[in-house]
N, CA, C and O atoms as a GROMACS GRO file, in nm:
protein
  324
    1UNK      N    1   6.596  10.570   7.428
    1UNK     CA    2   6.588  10.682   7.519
    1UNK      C    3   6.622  10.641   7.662
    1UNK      O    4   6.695  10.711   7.733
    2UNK      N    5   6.563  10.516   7.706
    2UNK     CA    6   6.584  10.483   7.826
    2UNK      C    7   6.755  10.448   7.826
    2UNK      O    8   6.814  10.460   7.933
    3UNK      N    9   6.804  10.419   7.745
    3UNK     CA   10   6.959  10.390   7.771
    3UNK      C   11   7.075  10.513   7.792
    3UNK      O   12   7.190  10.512   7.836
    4UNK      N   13   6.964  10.647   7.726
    4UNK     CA   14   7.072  10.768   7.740
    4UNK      C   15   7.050  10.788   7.876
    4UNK      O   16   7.134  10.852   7.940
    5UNK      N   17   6.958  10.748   7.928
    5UNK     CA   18   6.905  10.809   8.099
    5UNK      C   19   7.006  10.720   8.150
    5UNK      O   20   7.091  10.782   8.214
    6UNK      N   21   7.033  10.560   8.142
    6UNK     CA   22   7.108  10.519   8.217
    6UNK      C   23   7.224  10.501   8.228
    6UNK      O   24   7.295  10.446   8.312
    7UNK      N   25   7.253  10.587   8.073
    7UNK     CA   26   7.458  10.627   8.080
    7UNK      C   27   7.459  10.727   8.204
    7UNK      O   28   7.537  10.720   8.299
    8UNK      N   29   7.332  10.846   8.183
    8UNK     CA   30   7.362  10.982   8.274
    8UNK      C   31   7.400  10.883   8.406
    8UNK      O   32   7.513  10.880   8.454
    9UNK      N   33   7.309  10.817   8.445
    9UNK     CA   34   7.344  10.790   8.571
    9UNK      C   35   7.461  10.739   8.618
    9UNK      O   36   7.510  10.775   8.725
   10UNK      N   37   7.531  10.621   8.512
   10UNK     CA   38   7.677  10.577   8.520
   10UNK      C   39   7.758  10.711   8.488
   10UNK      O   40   7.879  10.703   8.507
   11UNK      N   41   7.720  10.804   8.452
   11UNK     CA   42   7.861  10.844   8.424
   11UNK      C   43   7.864  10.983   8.556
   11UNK      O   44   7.969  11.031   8.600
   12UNK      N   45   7.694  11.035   8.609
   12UNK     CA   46   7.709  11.048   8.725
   12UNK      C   47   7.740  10.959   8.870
   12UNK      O   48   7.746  11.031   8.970
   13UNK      N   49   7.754  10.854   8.886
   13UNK     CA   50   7.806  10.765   8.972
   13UNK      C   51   7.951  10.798   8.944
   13UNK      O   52   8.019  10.848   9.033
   14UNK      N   53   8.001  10.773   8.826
   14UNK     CA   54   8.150  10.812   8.851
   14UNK      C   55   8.170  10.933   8.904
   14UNK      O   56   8.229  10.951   9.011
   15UNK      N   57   8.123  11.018   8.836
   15UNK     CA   58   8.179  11.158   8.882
   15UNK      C   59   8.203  11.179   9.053
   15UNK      O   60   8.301  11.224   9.113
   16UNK      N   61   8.060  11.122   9.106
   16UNK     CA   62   8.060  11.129   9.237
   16UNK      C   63   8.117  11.044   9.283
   16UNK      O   64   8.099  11.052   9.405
   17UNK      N   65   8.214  10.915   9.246
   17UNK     CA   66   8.233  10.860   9.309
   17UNK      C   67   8.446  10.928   9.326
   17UNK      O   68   8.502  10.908   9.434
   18UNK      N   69   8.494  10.969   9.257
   18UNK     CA   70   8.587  11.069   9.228
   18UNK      C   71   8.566  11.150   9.289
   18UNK      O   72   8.664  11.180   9.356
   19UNK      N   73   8.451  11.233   9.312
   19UNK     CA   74   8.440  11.354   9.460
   19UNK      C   75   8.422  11.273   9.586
   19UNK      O   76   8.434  11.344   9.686
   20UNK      N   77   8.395  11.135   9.614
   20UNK     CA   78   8.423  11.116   9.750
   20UNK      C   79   8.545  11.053   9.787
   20UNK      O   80   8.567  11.040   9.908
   21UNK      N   81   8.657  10.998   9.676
   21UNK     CA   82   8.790  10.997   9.663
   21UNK      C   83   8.857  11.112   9.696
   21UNK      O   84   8.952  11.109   9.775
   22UNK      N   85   8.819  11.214   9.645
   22UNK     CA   86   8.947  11.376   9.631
   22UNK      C   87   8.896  11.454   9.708
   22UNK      O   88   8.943  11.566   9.727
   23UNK      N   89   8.763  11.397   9.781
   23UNK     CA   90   8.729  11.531   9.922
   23UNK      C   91   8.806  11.508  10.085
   23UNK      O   92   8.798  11.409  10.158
   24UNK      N   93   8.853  11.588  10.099
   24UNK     CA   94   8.920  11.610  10.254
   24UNK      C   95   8.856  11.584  10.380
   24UNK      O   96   8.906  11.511  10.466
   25UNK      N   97   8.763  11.634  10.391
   25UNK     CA   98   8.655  11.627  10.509
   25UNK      C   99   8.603  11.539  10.516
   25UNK      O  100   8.540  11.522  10.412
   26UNK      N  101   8.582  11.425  10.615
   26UNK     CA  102   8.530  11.298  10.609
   26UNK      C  103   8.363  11.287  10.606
   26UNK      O  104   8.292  11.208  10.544
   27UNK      N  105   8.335  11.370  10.675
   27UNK     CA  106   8.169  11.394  10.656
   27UNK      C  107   8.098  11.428  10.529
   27UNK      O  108   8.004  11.364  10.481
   28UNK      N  109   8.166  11.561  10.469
   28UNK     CA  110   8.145  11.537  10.283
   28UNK      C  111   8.185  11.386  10.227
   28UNK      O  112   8.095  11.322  10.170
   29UNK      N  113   8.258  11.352  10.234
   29UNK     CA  114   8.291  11.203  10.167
   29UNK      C  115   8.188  11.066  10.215
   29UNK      O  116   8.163  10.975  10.136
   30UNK      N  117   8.134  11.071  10.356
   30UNK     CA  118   8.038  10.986  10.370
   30UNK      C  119   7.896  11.060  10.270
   30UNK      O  120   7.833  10.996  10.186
   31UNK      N  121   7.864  11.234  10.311
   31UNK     CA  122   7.758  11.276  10.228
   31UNK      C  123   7.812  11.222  10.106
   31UNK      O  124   7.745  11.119  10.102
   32UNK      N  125   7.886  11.218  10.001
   32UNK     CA  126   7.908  11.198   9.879
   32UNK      C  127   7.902  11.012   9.825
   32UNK      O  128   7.883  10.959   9.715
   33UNK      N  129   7.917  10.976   9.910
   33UNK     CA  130   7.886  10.819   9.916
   33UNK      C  131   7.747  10.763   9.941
   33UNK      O  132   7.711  10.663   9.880
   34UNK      N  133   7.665  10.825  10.032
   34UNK     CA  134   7.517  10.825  10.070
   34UNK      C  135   7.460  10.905   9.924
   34UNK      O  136   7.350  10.860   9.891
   35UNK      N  137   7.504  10.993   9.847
   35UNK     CA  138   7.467  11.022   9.720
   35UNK      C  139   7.515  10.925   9.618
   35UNK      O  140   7.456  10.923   9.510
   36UNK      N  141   7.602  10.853   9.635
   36UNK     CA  142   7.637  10.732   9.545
   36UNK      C  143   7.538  10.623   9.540
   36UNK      O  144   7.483  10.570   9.444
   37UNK      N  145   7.528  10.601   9.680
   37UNK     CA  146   7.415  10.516   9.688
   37UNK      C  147   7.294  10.507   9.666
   37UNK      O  148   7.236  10.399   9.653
   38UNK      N  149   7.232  10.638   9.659
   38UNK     CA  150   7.108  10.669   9.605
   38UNK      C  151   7.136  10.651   9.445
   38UNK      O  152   7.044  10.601   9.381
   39UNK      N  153   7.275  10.694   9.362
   39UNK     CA  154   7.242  10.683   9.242
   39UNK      C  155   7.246  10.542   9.177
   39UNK      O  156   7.208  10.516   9.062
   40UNK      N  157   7.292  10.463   9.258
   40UNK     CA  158   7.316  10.379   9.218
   40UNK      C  159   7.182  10.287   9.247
   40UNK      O  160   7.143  10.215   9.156
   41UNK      N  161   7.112  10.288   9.371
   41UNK     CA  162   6.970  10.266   9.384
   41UNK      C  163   6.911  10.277   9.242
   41UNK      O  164   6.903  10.184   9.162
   42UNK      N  165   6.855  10.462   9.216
   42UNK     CA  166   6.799  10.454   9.068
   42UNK      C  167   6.855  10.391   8.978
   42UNK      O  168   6.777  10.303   8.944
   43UNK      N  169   6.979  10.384   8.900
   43UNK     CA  170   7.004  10.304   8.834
   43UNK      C  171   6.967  10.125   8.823
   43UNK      O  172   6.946  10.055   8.724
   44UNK      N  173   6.970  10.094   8.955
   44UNK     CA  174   6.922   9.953   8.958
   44UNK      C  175   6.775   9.957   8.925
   44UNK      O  176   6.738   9.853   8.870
   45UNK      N  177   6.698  10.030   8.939
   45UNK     CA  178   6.581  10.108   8.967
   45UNK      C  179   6.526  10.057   8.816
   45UNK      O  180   6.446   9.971   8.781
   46UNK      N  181   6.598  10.143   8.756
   46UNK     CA  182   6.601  10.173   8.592
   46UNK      C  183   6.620  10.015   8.531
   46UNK      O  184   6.546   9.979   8.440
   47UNK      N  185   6.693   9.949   8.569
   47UNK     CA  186   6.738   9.814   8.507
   47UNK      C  187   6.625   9.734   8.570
   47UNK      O  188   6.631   9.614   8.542
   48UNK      N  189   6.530   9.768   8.642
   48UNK     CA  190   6.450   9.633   8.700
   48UNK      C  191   6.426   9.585   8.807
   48UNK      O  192   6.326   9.528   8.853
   49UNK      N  193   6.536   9.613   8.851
   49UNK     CA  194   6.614   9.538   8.970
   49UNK      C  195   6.546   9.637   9.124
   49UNK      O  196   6.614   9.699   9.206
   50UNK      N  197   6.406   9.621   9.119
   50UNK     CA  198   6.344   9.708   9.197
   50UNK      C  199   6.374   9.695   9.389
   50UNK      O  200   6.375   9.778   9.479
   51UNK      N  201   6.400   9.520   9.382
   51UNK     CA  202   6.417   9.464   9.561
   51UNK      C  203   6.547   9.550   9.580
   51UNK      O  204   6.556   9.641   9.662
   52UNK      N  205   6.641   9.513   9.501
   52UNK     CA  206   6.846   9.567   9.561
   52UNK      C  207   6.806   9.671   9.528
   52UNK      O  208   6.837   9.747   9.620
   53UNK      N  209   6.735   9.747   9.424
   53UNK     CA  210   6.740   9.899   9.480
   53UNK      C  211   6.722   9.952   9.579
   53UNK      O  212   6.802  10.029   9.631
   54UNK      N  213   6.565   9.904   9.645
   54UNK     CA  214   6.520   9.929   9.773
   54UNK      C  215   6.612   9.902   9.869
   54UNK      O  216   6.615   9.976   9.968
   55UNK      N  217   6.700   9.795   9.859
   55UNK     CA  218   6.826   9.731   9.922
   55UNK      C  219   6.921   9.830   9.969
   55UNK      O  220   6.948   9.880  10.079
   56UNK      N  221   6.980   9.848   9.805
   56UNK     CA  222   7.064   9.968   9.836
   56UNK      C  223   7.072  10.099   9.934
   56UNK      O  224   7.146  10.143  10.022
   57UNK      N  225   6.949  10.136   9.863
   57UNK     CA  226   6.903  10.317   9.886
   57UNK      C  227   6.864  10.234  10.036
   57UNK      O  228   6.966  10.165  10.046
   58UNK      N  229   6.804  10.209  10.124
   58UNK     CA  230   6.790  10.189  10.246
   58UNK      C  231   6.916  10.148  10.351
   58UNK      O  232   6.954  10.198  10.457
   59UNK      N  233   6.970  10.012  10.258
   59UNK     CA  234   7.113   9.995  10.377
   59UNK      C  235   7.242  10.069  10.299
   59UNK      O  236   7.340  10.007  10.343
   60UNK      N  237   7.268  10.122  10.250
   60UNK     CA  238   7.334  10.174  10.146
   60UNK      C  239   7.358  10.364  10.183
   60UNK      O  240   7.472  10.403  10.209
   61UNK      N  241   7.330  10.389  10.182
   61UNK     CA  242   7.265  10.534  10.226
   61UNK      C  243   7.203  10.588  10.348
   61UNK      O  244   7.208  10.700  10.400
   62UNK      N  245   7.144  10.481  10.376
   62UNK     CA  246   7.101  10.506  10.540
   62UNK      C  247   7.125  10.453  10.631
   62UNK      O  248   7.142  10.530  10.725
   63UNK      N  249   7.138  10.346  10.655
   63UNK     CA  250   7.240  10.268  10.749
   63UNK      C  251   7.350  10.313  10.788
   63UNK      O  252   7.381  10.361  10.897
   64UNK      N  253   7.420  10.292  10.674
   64UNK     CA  254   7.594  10.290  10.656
   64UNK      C  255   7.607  10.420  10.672
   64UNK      O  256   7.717  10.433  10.727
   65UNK      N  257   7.556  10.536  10.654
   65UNK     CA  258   7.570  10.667  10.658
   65UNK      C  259   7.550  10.736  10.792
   65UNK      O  260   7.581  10.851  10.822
   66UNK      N  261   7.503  10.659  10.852
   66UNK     CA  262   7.450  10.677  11.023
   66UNK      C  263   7.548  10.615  11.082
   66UNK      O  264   7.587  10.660  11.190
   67UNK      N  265   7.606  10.503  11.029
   67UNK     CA  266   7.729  10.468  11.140
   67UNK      C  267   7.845  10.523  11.074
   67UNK      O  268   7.946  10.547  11.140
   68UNK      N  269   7.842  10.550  10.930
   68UNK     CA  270   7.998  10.620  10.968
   68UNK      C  271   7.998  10.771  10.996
   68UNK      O  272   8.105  10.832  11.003
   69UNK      N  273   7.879  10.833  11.012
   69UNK     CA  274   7.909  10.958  11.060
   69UNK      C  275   7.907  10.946  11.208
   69UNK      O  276   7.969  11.042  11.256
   70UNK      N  277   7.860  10.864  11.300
   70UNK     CA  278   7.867  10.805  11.463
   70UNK      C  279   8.021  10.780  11.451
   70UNK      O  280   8.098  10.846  11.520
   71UNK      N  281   8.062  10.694  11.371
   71UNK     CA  282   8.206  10.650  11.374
   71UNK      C  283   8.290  10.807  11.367
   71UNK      O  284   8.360  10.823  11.467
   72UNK      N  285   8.293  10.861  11.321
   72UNK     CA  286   8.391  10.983  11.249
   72UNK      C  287   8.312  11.103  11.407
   72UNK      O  288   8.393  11.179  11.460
   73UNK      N  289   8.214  11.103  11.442
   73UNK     CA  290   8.180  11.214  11.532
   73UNK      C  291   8.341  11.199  11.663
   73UNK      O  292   8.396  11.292  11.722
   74UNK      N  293   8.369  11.073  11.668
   74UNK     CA  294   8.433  11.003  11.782
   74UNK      C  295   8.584  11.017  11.698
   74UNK      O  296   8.656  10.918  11.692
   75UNK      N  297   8.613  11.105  11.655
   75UNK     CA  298   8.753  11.114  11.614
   75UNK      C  299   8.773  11.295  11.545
   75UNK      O  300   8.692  11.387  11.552
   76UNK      N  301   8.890  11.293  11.492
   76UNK     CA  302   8.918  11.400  11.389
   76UNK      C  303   8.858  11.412  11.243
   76UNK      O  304   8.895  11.344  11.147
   77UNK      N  305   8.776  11.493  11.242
   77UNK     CA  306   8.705  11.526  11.110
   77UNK      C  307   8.825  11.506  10.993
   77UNK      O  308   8.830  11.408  10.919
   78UNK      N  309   8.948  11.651  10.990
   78UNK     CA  310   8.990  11.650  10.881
   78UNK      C  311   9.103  11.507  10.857
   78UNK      O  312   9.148  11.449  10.955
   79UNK      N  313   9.125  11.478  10.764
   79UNK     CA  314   9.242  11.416  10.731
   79UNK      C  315   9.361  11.434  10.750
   79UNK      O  316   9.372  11.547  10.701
   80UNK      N  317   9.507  11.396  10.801
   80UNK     CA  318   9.613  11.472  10.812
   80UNK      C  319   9.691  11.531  10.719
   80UNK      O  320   9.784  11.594  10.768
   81UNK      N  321   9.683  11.532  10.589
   81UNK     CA  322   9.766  11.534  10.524
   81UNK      C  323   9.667  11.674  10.412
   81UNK      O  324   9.720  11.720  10.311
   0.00000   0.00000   0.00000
């Protein structure tokens, strides 16, 4: 049972990780990556791996998500193309 929970999560990590590839707007694509990182947190979560989860989901999602939306405030949102 515990292994069908941790396909969902791999095969939601992909999905989302394909919506922060094919999204336009750079701020959805950091939100969609700060959701990567949380899933990927639980998943480590799930395997054991309780410290790099905490790892993750903290510098992973919150960190990195605070400077690249600081980074991107200081430029053009959309993409050119």
């Amino acid at each position: 049972m515990v292994w069908g929970l941790e396909l969902a999560l791999f095969i939601m990590l992909v999905g989302i990780a394909v919506v922060a590839l094919e999204v336009r707007d750079l701020i959805a694509a950091v939100a969609a990556l700060s959701v990567y990182s949380f899933l990927a947190a639980g998943l480590l979560a799930m395997m054991g791996a309780v410290d790099v989860a905490l790892t993750e989901a903290s510098l992973g999602a919150g960190i990195t998500g605070v400077l690249l939306i600081g980074g991107i405030s200081l430029m053009r949102r959309q993409s050119p193309d």
